[in-house]
The first five atom37 places (N, CA, C, CB, O) and aatype in JSON, in Angstrom:
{
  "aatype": [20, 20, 20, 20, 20, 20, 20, 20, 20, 20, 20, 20, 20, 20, 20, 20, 20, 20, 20, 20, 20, 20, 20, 20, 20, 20, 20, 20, 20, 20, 20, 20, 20, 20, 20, 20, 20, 20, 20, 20, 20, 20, 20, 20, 20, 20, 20, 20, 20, 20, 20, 20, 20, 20, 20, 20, 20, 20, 20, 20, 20, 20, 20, 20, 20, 20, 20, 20, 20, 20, 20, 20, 20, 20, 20, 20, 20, 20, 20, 20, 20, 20, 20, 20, 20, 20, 20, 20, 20, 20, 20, 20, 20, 20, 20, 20, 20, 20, 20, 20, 20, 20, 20, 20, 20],
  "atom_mask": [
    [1, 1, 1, 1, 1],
    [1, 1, 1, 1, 1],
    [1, 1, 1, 1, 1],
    [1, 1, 1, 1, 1],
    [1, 1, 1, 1, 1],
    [1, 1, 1, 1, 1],
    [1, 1, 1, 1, 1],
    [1, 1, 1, 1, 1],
    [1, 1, 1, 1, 1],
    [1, 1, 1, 1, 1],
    [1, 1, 1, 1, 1],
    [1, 1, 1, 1, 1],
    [1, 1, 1, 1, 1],
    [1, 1, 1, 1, 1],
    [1, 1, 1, 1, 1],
    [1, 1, 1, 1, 1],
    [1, 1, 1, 1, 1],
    [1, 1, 1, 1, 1],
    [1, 1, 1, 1, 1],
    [1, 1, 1, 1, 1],
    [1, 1, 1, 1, 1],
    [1, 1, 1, 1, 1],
    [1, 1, 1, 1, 1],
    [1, 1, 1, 1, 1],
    [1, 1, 1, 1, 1],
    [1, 1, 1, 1, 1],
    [1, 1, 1, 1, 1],
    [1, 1, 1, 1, 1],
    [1, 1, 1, 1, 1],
    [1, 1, 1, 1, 1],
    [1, 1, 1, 1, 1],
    [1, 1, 1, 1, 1],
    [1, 1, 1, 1, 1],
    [1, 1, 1, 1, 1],
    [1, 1, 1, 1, 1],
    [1, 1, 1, 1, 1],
    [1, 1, 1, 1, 1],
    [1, 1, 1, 1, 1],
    [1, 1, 1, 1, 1],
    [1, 1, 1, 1, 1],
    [1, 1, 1, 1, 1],
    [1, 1, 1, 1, 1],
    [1, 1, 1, 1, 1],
    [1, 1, 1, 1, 1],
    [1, 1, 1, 1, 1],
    [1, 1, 1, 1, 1],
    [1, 1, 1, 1, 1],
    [1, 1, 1, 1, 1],
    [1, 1, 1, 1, 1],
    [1, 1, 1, 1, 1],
    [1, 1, 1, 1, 1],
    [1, 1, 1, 1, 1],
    [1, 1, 1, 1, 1],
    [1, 1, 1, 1, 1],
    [1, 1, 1, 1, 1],
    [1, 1, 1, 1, 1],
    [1, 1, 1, 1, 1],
    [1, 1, 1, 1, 1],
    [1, 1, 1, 1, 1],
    [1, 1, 1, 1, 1],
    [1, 1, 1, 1, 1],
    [1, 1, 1, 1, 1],
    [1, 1, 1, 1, 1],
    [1, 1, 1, 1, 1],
    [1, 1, 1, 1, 1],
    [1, 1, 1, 1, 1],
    [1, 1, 1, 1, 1],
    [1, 1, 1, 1, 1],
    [1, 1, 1, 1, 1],
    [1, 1, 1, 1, 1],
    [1, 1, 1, 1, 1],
    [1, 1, 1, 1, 1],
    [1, 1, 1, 1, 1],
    [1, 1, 1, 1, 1],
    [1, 1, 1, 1, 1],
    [1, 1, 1, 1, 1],
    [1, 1, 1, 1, 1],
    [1, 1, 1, 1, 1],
    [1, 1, 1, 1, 1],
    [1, 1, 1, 1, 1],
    [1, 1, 1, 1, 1],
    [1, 1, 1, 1, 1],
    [1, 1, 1, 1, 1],
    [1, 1, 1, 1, 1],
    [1, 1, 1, 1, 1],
    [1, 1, 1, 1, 1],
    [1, 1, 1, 1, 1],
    [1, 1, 1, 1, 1],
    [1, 1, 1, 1, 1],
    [1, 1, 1, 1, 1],
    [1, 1, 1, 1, 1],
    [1, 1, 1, 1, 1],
    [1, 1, 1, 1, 1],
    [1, 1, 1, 1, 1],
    [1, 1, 1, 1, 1],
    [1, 1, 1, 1, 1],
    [1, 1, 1, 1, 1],
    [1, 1, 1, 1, 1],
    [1, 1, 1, 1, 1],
    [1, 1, 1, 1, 1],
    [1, 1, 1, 1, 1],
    [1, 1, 1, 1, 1],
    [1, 1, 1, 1, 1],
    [1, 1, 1, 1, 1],
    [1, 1, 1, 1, 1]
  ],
  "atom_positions": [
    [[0.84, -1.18, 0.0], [0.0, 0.0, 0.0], [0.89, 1.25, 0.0], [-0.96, -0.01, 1.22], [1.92, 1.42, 0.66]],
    [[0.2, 2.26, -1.02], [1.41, 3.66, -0.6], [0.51, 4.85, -0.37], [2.69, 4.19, -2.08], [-0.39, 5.29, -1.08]],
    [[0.94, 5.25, 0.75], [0.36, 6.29, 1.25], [0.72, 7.7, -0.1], [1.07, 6.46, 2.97], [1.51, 7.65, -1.04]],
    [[-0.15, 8.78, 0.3], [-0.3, 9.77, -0.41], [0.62, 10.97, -0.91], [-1.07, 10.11, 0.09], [0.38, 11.82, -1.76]],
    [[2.04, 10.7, 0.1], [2.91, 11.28, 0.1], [3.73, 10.66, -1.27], [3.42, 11.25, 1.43], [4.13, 11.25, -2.28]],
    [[3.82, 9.02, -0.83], [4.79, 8.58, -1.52], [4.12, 8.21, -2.98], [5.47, 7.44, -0.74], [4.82, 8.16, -3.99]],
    [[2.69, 7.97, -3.0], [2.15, 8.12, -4.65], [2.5, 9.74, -5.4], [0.17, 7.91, -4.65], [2.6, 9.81, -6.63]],
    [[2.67, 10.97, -4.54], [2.78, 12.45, -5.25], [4.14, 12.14, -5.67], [2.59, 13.99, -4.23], [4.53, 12.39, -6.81]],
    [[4.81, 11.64, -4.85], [6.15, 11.41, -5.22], [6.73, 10.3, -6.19], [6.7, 11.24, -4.13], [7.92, 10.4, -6.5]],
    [[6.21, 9.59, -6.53], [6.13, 8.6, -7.82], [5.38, 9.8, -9.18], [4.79, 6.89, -7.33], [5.89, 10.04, -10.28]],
    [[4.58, 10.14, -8.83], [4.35, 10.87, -9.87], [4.86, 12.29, -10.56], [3.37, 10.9, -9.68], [4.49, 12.8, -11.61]],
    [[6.04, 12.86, -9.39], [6.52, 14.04, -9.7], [8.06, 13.39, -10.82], [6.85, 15.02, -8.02], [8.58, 14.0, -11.76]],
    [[8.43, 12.04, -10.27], [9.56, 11.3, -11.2], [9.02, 10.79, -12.34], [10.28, 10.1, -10.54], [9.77, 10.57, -13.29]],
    [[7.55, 10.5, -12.45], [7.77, 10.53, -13.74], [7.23, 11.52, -14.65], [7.46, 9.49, -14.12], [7.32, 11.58, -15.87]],
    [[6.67, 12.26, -13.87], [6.8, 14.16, -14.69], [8.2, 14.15, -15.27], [6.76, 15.88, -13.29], [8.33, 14.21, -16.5]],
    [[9.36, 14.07, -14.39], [10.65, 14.8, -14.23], [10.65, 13.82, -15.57], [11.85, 14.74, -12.68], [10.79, 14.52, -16.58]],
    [[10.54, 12.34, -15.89], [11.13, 11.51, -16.99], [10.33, 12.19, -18.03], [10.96, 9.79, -16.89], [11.16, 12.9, -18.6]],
    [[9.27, 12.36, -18.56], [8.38, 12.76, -19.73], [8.81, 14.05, -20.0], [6.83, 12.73, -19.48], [8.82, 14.49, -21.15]],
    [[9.25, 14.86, -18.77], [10.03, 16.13, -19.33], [11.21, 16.33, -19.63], [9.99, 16.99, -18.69], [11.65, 17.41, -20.02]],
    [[11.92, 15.19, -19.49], [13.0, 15.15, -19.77], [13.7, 14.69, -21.22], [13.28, 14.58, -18.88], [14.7, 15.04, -21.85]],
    [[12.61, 13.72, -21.4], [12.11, 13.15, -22.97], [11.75, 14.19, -23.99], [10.73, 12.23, -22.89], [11.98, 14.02, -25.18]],
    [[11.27, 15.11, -23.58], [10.69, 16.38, -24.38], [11.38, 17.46, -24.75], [9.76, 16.98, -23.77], [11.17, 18.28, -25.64]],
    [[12.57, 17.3, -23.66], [14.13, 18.04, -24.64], [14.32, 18.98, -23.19], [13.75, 19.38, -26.73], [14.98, 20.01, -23.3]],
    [[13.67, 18.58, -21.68], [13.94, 20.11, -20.8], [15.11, 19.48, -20.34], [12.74, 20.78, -19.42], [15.41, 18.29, -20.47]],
    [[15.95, 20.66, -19.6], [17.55, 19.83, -19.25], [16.88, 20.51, -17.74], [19.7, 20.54, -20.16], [15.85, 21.09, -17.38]],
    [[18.51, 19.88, -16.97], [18.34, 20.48, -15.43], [17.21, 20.66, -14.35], [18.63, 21.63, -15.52], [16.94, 21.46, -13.45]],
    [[16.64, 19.43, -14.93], [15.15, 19.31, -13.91], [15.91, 18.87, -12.64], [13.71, 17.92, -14.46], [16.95, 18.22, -12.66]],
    [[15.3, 19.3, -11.54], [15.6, 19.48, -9.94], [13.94, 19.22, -9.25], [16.36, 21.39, -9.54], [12.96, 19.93, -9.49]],
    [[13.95, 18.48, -8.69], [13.16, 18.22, -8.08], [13.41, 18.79, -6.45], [13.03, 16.91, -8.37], [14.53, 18.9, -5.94]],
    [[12.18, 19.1, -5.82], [12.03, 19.91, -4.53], [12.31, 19.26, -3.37], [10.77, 20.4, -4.34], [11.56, 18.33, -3.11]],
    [[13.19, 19.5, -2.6], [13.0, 18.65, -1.25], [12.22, 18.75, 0.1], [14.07, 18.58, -0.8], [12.26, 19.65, 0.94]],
    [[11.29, 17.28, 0.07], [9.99, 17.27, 0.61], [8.91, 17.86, 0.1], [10.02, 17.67, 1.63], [7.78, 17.75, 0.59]],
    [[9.13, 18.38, -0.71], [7.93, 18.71, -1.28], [7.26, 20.1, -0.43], [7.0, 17.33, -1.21], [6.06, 20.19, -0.16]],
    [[8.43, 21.26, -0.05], [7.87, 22.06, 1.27], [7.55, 23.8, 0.33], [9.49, 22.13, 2.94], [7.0, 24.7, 0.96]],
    [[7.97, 24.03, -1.16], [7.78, 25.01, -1.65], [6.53, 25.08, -2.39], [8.75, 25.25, -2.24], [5.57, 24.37, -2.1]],
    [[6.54, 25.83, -3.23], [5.34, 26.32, -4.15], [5.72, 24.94, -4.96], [5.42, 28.11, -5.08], [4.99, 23.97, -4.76]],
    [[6.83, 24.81, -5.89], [7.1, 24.46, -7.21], [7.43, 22.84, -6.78], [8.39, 25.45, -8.0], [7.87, 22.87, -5.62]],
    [[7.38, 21.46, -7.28], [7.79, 20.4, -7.33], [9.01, 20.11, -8.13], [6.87, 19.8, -7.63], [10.05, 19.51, -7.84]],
    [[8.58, 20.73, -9.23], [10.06, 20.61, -9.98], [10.56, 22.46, -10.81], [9.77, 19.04, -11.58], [10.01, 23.53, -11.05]],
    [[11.59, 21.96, -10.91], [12.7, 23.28, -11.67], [13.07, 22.54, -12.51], [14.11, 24.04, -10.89], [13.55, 21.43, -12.3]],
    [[12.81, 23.27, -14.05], [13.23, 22.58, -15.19], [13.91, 23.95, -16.29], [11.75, 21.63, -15.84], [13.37, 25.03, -16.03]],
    [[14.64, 24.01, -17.08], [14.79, 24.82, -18.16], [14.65, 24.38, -19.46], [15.83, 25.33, -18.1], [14.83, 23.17, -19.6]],
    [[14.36, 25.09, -20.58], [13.9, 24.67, -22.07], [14.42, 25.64, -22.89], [12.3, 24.58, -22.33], [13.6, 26.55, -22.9]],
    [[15.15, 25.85, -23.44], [15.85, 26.92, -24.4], [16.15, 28.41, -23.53], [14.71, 27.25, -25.82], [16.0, 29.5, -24.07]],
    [[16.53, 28.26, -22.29], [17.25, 29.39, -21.4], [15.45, 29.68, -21.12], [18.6, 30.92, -22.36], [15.09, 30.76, -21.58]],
    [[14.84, 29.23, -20.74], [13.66, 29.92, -19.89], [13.31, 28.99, -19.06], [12.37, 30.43, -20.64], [13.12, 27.92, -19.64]],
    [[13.09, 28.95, -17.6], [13.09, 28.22, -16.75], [11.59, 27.96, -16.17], [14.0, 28.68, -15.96], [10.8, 28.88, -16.0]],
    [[11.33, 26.75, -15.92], [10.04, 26.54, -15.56], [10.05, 26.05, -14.09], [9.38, 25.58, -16.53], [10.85, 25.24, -13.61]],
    [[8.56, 26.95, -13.16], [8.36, 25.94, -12.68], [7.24, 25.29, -12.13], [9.01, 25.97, -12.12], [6.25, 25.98, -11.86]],
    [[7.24, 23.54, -11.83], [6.26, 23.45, -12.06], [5.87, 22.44, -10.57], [6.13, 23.04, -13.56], [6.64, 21.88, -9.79]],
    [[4.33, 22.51, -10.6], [3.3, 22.0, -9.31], [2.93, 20.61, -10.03], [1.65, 23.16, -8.92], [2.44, 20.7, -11.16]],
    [[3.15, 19.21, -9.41], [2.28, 18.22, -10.08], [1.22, 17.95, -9.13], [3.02, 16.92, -10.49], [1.1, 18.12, -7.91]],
    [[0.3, 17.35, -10.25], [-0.46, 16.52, -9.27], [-0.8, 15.33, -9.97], [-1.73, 17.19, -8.7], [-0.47, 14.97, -11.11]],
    [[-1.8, 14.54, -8.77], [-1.51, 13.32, -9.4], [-3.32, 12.67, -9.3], [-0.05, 12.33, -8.42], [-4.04, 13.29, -8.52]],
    [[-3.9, 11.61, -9.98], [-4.17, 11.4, -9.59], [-6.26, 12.15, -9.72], [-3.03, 11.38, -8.92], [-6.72, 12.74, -10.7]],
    [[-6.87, 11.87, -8.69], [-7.93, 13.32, -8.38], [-7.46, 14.65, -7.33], [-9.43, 12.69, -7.57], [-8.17, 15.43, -6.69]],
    [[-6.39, 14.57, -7.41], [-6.09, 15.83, -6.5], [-6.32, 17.16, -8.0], [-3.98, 15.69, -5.58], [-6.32, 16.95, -9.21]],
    [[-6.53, 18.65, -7.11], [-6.91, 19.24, -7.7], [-6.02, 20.67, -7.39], [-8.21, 19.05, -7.59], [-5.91, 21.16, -6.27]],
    [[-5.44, 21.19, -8.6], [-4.56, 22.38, -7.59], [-5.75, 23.53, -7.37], [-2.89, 23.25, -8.55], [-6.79, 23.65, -8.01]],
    [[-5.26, 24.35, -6.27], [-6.16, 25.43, -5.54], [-5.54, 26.6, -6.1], [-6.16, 25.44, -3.81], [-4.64, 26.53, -6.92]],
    [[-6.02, 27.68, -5.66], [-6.12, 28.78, -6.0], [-5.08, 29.33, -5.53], [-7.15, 29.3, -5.75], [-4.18, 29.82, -6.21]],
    [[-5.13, 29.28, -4.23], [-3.99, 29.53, -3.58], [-2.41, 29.11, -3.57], [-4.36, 29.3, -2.7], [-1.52, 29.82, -3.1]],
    [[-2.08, 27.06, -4.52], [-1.31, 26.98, -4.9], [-0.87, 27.76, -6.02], [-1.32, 26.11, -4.87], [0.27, 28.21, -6.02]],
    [[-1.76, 28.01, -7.13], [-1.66, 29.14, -8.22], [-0.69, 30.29, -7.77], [-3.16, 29.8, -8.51], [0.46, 30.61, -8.05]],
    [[-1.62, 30.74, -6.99], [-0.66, 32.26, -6.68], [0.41, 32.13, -6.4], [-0.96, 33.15, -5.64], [1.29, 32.93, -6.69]],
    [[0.62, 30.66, -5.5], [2.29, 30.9, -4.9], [3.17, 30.7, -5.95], [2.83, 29.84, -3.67], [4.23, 31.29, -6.15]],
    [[2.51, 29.51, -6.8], [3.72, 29.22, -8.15], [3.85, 30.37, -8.8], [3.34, 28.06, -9.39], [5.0, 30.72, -9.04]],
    [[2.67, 31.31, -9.29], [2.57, 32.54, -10.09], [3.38, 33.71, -9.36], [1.02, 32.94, -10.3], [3.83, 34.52, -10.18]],
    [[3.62, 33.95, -8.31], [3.93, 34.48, -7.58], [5.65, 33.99, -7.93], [3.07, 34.24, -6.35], [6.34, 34.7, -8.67]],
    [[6.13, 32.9, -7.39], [7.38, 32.26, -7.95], [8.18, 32.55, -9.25], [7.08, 31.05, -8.09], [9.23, 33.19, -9.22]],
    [[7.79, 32.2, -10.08], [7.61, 31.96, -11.44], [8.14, 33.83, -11.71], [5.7, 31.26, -11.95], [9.11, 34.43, -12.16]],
    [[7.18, 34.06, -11.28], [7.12, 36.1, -11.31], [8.37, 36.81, -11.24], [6.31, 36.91, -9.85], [8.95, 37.56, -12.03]],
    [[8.72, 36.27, -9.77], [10.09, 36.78, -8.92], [11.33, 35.95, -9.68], [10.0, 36.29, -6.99], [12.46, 36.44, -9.7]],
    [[11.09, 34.95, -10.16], [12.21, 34.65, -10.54], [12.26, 34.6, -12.36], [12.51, 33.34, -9.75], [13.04, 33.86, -12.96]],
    [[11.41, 35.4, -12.95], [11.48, 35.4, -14.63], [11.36, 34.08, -15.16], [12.87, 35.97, -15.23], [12.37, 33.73, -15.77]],
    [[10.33, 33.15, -15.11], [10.07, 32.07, -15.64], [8.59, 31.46, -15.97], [10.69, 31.39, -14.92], [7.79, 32.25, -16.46]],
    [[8.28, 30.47, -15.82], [6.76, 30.13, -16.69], [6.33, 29.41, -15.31], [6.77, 28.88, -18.49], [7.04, 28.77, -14.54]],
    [[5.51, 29.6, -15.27], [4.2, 28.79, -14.02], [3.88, 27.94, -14.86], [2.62, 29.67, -13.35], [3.54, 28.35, -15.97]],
    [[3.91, 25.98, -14.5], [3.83, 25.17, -15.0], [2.97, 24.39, -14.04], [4.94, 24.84, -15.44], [3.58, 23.92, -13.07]],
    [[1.61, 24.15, -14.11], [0.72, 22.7, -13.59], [0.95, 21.7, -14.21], [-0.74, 22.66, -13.66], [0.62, 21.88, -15.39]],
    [[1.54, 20.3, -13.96], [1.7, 18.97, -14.72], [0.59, 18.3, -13.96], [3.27, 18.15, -14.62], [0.94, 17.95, -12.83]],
    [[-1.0, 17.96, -14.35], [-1.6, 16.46, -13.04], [-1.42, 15.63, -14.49], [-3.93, 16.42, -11.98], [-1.62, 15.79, -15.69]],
    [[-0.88, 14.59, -13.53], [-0.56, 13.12, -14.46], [-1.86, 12.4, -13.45], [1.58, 12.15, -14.29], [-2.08, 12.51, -12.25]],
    [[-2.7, 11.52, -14.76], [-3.39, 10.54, -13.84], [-3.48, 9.31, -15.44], [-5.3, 11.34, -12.91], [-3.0, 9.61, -16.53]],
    [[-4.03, 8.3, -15.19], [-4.03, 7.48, -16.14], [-2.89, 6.62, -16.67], [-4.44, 8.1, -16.95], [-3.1, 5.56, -17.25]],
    [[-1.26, 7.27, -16.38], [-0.17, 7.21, -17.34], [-0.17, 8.36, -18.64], [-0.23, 5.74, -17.92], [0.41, 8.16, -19.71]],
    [[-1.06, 9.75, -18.26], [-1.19, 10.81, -18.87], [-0.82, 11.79, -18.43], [-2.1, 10.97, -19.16], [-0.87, 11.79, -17.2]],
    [[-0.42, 12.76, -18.89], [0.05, 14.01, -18.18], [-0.32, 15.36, -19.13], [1.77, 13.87, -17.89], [0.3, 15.5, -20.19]],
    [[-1.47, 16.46, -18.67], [-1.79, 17.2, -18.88], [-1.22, 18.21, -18.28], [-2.65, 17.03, -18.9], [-0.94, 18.25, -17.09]],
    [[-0.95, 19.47, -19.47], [-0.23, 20.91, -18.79], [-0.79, 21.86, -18.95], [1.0, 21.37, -19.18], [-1.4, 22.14, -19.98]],
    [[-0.65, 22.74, -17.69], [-1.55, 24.13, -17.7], [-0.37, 25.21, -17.06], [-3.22, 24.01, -16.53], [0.17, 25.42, -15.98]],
    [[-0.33, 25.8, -18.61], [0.72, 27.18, -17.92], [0.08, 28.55, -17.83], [2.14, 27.53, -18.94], [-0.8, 29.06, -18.53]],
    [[0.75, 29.03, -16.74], [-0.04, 30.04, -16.4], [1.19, 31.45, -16.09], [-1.05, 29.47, -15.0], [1.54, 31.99, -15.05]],
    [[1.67, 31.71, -17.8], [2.21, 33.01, -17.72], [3.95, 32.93, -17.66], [1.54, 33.72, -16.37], [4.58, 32.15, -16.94]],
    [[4.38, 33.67, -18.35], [5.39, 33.8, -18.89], [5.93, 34.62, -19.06], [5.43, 33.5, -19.55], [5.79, 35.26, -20.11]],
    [[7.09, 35.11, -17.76], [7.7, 36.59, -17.35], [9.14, 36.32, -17.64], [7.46, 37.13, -15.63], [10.05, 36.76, -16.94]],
    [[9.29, 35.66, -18.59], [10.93, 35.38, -19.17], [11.33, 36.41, -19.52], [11.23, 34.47, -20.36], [10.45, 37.23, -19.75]],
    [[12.68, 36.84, -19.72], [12.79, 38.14, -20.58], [13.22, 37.68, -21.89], [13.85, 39.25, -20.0], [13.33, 38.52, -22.79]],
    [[13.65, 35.67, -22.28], [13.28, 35.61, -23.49], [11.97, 35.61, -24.03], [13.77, 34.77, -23.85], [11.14, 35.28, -23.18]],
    [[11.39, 35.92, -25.41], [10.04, 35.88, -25.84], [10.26, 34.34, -26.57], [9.52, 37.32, -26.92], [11.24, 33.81, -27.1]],
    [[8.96, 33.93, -26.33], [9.11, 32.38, -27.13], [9.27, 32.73, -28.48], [7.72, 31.26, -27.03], [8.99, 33.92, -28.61]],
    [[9.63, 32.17, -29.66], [9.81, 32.2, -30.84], [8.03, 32.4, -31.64], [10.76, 30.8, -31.14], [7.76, 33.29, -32.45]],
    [[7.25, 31.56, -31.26], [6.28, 31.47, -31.96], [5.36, 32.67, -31.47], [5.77, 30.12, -31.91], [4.43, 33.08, -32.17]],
    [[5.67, 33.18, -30.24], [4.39, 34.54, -30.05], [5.28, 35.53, -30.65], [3.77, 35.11, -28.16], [4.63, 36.58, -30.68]],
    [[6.56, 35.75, -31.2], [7.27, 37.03, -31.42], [6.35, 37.24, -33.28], [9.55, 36.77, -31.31], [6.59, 38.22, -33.98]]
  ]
}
């Protein structure tokens, strides 16, 4: 049986693997799980970061702000990953890089 800690945590490694597959380098994962962000990843010099969930968990409003809030202060993209199924859906929320992505320029 795995308690709820250690299923978020199975599912933030294999965020970290599917994003890693997708070309992001320098993913860092959080210790304990005690900040806004689960993982720190970068993708062509713009740094992400991102909240997983797993599962039926649902992020709050209040996690929002802190990642958005994060993300803000440190010039990077607010990234939601919930993986459930062996699927992983993304919801970004804003993009204070001072690179511009290629495709909105």
């Amino acid at each position: 049986m795995v308690n709820l800690y250690r299923r978020g945590r199975i599912a933030e490694r294999k965020v970290a693997n599917l994003l890693e597959r997708r070309g992001f380098t320098n993913i860092r994962r959080s210790a304990g799980s005690r900040g806004p962000a689960d993982l720190y990843a970068r993708k062509e010099g713009i740094k992400y970061y991102v909240q997983v969930k797993s599962g039926s968990a649902r992020v709050s409003r209040y996690e929002v702000h802190r990642l958005k809030t994060l993300a803000r202060k440190r010039r990077g993209v607010a990234l939601v990953a919930h993986y459930s199924d062996g699927k992983v859906r993304y919801r970004f929320y804003g993009n204070w890089s001072p690179k511009r992505r290629k495709d909105s320029q």
